[in-house]
N, C-alpha and C positions, 0 to 999 in steps of 0.2 A: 620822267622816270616811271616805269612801268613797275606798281604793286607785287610784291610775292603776292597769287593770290591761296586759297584751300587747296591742297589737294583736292581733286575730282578723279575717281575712278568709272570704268563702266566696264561690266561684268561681260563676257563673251561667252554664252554656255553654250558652247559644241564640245564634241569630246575629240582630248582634253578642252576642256574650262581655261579661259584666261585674263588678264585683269589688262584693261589699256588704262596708262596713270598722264592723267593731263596736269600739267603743273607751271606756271611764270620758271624759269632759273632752273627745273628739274637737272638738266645737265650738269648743274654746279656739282651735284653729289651724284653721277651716274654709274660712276664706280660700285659706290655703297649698294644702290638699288639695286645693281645685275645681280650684286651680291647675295641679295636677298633670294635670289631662284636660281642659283649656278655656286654650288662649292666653286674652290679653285680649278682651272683646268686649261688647256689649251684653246682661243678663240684667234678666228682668223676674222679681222675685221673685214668687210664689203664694203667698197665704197667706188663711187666717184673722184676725177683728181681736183675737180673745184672744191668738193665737200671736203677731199682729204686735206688742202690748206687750210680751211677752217677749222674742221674740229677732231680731225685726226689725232694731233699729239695731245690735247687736251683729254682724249677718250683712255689711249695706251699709256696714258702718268696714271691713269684713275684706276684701270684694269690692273695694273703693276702691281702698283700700292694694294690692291685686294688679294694680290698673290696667281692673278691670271698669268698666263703664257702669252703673249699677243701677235699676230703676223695681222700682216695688211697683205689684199688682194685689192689694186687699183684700174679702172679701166678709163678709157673716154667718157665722156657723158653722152646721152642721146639716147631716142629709141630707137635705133640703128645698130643700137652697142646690145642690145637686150637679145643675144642670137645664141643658138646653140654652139656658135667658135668660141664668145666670151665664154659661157659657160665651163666649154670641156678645158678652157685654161685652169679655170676657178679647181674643178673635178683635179687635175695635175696638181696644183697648188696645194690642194690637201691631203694627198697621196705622199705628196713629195714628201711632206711636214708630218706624215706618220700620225692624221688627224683617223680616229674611229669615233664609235658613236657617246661615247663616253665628254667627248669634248665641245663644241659649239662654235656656232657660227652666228656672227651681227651683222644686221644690213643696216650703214649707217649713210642714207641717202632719199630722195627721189620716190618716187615710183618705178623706175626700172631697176633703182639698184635693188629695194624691195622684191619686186616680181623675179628676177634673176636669183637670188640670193634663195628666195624659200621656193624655188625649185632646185635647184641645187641641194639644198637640205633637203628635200624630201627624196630626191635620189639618190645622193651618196649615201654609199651602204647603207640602202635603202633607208634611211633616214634618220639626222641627225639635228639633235637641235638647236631652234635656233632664236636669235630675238629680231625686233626691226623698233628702229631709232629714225625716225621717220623726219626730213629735217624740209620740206615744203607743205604748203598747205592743201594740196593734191593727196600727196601722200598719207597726210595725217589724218584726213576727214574721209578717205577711200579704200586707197589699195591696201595700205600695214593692217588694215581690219578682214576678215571672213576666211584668210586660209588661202585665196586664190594666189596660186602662184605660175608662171609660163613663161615661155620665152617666144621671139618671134619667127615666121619664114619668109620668105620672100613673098608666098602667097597669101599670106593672111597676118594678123595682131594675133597673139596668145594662143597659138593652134597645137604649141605643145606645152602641157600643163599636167600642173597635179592642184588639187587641193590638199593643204597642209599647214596645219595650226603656228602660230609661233608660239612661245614660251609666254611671252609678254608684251607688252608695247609701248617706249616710252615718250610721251610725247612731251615736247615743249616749244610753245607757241612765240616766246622769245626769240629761238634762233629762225625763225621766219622774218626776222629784221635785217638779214642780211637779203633779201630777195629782192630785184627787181618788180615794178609793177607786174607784167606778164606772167611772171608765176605765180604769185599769190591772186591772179586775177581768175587765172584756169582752175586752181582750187577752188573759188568762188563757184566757178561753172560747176560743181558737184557738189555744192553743198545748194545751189539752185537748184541742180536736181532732186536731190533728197526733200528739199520744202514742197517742189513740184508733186511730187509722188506721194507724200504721203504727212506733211506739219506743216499746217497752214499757218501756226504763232513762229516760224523759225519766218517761211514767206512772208511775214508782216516785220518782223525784226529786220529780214534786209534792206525792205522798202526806205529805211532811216537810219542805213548804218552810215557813220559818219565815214569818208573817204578822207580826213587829215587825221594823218599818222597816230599822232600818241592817243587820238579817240579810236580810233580803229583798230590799233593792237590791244585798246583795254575790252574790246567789244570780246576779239575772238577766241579766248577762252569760251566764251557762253557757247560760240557756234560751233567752234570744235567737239565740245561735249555734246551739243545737240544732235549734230549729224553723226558723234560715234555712236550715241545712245538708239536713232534709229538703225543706223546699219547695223547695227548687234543684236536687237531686236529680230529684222528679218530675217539677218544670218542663223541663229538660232532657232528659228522655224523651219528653214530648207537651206543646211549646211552645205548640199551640193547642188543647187541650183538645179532643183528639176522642176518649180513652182512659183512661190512668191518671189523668191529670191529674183528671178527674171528680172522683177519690175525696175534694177539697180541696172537697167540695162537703158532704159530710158533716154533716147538720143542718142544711143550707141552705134546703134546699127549703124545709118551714115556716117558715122563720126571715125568708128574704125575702118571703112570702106574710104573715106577721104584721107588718112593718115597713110592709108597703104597705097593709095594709088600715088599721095608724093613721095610715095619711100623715105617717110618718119623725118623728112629733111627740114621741112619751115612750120607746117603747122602745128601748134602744139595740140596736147591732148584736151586742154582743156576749152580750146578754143573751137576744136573739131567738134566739140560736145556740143558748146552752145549752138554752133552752128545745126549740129543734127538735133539738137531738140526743137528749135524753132521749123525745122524743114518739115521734119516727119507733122507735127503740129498743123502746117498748114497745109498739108496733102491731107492728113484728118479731117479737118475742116471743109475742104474741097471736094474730100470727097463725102461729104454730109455724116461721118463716122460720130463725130463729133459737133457741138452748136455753140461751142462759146466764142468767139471771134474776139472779145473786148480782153479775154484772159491771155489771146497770144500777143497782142499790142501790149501786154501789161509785161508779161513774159521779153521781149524786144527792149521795152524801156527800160526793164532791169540791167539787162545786160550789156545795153550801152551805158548805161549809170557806171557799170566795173569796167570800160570799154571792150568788151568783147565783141566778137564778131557775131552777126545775124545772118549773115548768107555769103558766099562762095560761088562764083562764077569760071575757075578755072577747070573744070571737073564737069561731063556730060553725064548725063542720066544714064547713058549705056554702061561707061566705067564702073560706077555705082552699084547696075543693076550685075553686071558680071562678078564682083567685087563678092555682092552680098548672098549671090547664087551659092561660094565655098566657103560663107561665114562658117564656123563651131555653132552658131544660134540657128542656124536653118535647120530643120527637121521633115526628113521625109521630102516630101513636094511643097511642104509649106513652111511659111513663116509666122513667126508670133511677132506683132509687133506692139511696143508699151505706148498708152496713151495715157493724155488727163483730157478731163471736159471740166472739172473746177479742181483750182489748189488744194492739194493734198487729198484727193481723188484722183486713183488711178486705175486703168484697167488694162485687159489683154485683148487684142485685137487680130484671128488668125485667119491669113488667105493665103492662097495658092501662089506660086511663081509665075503662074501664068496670067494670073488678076494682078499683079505688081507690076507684069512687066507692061500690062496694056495702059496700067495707071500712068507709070514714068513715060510712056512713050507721050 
């Protein structure tokens, strides 16, 4: 049995300001909480049709009982489903239901149904608020945090986007027990990143996190607060990613270039990461940008420890390189790319398109 434990909040100061609340059971009383930052009003819940057997009706008894309105908006799951079609349903769905800006929107899911959901609220009528209820450990340690929100195209991951705050964020690390390995394992793969980049006692905490259950759900409360505590941190220095904020990008580049060339279909997000952190890591190394070698074997053993994937062999360097040519991260003729040479040391590393593409050849 898993402790109620404290309340943990951590403060987001972009403007507006907003509180992400980590809590054992938070759900029990989610009602009440919304309550606390939304009078009554009309909410159309977002979600997933797996999420919505779970905690759908448990959400719209709570909203009820506080005197909300509630509609559901459901789709398939996937990041396939994260497209500007879902979206203009979502756009119709609120039109329909005579929602304006007075009323609100919940994303109760994922990472896509998050990304989906606060782009949507930032463009209907031109923007409406919203919260995210964030129900994987992807979600809870990444995306529900800095604003970022997009949807995808056939050419690229997140190429159409807004930045846009939610209300709130509530998290609760309990309903991460209903998850398969796989997911809570890709959440893992970003909060590696987060140690990598920039908290070397968070990198030292995972080296001994226990992998049997009831030790490892009483661990991730600490690591969820940890990794929201830095991403809030950076977010709050470069709200729109023209700077530090980059460095949250760590392993991305290949990682979105490998999710788009399968068409969002088997690899997940979090396993595309580990695989792009290790990759870019030992192109670093190879090509002498960086000198630690013993850090990327250390980095490798981590992430078969959560089993995650180290490397990807279905995917040529040319796909990649075409891939990452019409990334949103490319600038100009060049690119920046994130490195570490020791844990929780990171830096930016910028060349041309034409020194990458002689690299990868």
């Amino acid at each position: 049995m898993i402790e109620r434990i404290p309340k943990m909040e951590v403060e987001v100061n972009t403007q507006p300001n907003y509180q992400v609340k980590i809590e054992n059971h938070l759900f029990q009383t989610i009602g009440k909480e919304i309550r606390h930052y939304w009078t009554p009003r009309k909410v159309m819940v977002v979600t997933d049709y797996t999420v919505q057997a779970l905690y759908y009706d448990e959400l719209q008894e709570q909203l009820q009982k506080e005197g909300f309105e509630v509609f559901l908006f459901s789709f398939p799951e996937g990041e396939r489903n994260k497209s500007l079609e879902i979206a203009e349903q979502l756009y119709e769905g609120l039109a329909e239901q005579g929602f304006n800006r007075g009323d609100g929107i919940i994303a109760l899911g994922g990472g896509v149904v998050g990304d989906l959901t606060g782009f949507v609220a930032a463009t209907y009528m031109r923007g409406i608020p919203f919260l995210q209820i964030p129900t994987t450990l992807l979600a809870q340690v990444d995306s529900s945090i800095g604003g970022k929100t997009a949807v995808n195209l056939p050419f690229g991951k997140n190429l159409v986007g807004a930045f846009y705050q939610p209300d709130a964020v509530f998290i609760d690390p309990i309903m991460l027990q209903t998850l398969e390995w796989p997911y809570l394992a890709e959440g893992l793969a970003e909060v590696i990143k987060m140690a990598m980049i920039g908290d070397k006692e968070l990198w030292e905490h995972l080296q001994t996190l226990p992998l049997e259950k009831e030790a490892f759900f009483a661990q991730l409360p600490y690591i969820i607060t940890r990794a929201c505590q830095q991403k809030a941190d950076i977010v709050r220095q470069d709200p729109y990613d023209y700077g530090l904020r980059r460095k949250l990008n760590f392993g991305h580049t290949i990682a979105h270039a490998l999710e788009a060339i399968d068409d969002y279909k088997g690899l997940r997000h979090g396993a595309a990461v580990a695989i792009g952190m290790v990759a870019i890591l030992q192109l670093a190394y190879k090509e002498q940008w960086i000198e630690n070698e013993t850090m990327i074997e250390e980095l490798i053993q981590l992430l078969e420890k959560f089993h995650l994937p180290t490397e990807y062999d279905e995917v040529g360097m040319d796909e990649i390189f075409e891939y990452i040519v019409r990334d949103k991260k490319g600038m100009k003729d060049e690119i920046t790319l994130v490195l570490v040479n020791e844990i929780g040391q990171s830096f930016f590393k910028t060349i041309s398109y034409e020194e990458l593409w002689e690299i990868l050849e």
